[in-house]
N, C-alpha and C positions, 0 to 999 in steps of 0.2 A: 504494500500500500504506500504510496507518496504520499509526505506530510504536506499540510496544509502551504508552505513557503512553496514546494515545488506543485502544486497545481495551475493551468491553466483555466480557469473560471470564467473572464470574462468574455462577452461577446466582443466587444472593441477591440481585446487582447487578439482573440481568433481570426476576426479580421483586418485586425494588420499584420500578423502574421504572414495570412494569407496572401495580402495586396502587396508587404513587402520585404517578405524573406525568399531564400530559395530553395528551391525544392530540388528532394534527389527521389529518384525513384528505386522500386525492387520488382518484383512480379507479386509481391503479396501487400507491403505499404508505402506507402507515399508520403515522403518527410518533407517537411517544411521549415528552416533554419530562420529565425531572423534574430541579427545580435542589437541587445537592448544599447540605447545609447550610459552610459556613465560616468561618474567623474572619479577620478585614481584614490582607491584606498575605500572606495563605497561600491564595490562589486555585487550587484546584485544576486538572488539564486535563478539557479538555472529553473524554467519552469515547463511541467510538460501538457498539453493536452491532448485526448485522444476524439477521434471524430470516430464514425460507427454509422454509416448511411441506411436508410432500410432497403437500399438496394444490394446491401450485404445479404441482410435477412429479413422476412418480414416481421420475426417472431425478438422479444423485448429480451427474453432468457440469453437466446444465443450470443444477440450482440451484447450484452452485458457479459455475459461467459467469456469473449474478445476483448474486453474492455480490464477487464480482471486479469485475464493472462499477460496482455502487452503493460499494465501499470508494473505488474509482480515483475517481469522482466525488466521495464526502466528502471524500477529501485533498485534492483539490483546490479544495475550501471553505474547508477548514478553519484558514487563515491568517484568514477574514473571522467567524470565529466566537465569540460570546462564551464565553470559559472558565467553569467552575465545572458544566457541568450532562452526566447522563448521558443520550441519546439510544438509544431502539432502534426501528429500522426493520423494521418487516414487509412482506413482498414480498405481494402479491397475484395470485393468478391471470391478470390483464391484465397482469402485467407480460413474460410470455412475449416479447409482441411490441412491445417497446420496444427502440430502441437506447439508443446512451450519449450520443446528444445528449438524448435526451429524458429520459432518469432525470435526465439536468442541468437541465434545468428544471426537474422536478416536485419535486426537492431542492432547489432556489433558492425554488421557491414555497413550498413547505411550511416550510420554514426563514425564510422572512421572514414566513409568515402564525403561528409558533410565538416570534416578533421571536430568534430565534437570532441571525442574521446581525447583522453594526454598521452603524449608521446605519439600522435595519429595526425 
């Protein structure tokens, strides 16, 4: 579970995100990068949120069931992440038939091909 500092909540948040971060893609989610503006020695936390379209599922279980798998997976990145930027991840229709090892990878890739990660 991400703590309340690393959630994405706002709708404003979401759509600047959107309008002007950049986006990497994979075959299962579609990341979205934008790094916050700040001033030195007031680094903000990284923050994430997740989208879930009903053209994943129509049914509320599942896409929450996707929404639980990819958070458990970001916390557990998230000590290797560089602070200061907001993230929003969108689920993709392939991602139905993914476990949670494999959202772990496709979030290590995508987060080291967007150089998120340290040492990446």
């Amino acid at each position: 579970m991400l703590s309340k500092p690393h959630r994405l909540r706002k709708t404003k948040d979401f759509l600047t995100v959107y309008q002007q971060g950049r986006r990497h893609n994979s075959a299962v989610l579609s990341l979205r990068v934008y790094q916050r503006p700040y001033s030195e020695g007031n680094i903000p936390p990284i923050r994430i949120g997740i989208s879930v379209s009903q053209k994943v599922s129509k049914h509320a279980v599942v896409r929450n069931r996707l929404k639980r798998q990819l958070r458990a997976a970001c916390s557990q990145l998230l000590p290797q992440m560089k602070a200061g930027r907001d993230i929003v991840l969108v689920v993709r229709p392939t991602a139905l038939k993914c476990s949670y090892q494999q959202f772990l990878q496709q979030l290590k890739q995508l987060f080291t091909q967007a150089e998120i990660l340290h040492g990446h």
